[in-house]
N, C-alpha and C positions, 0 to 999 in steps of 0.2 A: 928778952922777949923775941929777939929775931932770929934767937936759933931756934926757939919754939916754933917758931913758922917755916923756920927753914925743917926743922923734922918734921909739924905737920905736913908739908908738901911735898919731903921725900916720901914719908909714909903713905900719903896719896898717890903717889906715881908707885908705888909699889906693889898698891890693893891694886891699880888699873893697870899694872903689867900681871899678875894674880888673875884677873878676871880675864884680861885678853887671852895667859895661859888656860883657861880655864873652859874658854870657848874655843880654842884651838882643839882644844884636847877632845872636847865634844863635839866638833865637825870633825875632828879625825876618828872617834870611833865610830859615829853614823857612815863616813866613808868606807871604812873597814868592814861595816856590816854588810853595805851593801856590796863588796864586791865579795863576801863569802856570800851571803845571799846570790847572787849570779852565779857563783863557782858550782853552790847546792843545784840549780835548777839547770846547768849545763849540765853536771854529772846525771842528775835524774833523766833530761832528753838521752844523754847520754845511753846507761843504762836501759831506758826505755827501749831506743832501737834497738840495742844486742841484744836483749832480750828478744823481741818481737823475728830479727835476726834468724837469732837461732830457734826459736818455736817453729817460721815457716821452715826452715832446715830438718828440723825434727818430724813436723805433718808429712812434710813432701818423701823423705825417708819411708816413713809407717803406710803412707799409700804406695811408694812402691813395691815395699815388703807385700800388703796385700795384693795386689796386682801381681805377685811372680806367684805368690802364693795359690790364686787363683789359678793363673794361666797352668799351675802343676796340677791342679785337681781336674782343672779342663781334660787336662793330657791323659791323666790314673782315669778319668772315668770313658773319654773314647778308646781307653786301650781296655776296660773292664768290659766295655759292650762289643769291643769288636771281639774279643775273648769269648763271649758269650755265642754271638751272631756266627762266628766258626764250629762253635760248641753244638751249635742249633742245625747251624750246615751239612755240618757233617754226622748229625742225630736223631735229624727231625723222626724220620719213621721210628726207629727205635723207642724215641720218645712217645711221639703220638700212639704207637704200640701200649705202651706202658701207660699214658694215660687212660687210656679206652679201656684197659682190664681194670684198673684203679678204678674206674667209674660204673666199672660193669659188676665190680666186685668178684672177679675171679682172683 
């Protein structure tokens, strides 16, 4: 009879080293989640700024393209009128000549 109790109470001390393994093992993987849950939402900040990063790098880039883009067509069209304005300078009568019989239908 007393080694019956003597196994019942190894076997109790066995289930309660079982059970203390058991809760160890489920506060260690809730630990474990949570520190890959923080690893996810640092990589997401993460990722977030580089992205955001490089988008203003990308706008600031495309508004300057436009802005040179501009300042070219600035340029093509005061050299297209000053082109003209010389064209005019140097033709007005001629021109005016020519309009006046176009109008006059000769």
């Amino acid at each position: 009879m007393e080694q019956m109790v003597t196994v019942l109470g190894r076997l109790s001390e066995i289930e309660t080293a079982a059970v203390n393994v058991e809760k160890e093992a489920a506060n260690e993987k809730r630990r474990i989640a949570k520190v890959y849950e923080q690893k996810t939402i640092d990589f997401d900040q993460q990722l977030d700024a580089e992205t955001e990063e490089k988008l203003k790098e990308i706008n600031e880039k495309l508004k300057a393209d436009a802005e040179q883009e501009l300042l070219k067509m600035r340029k093509e069209t005061e050299q297209e009128l000053e082109s003209m304005k010389r064209e005019y300078d140097q033709n007005h009568a001629e021109l005016a000549d020519k309009l006046f019989h176009y109008i006059i239908g000769e």
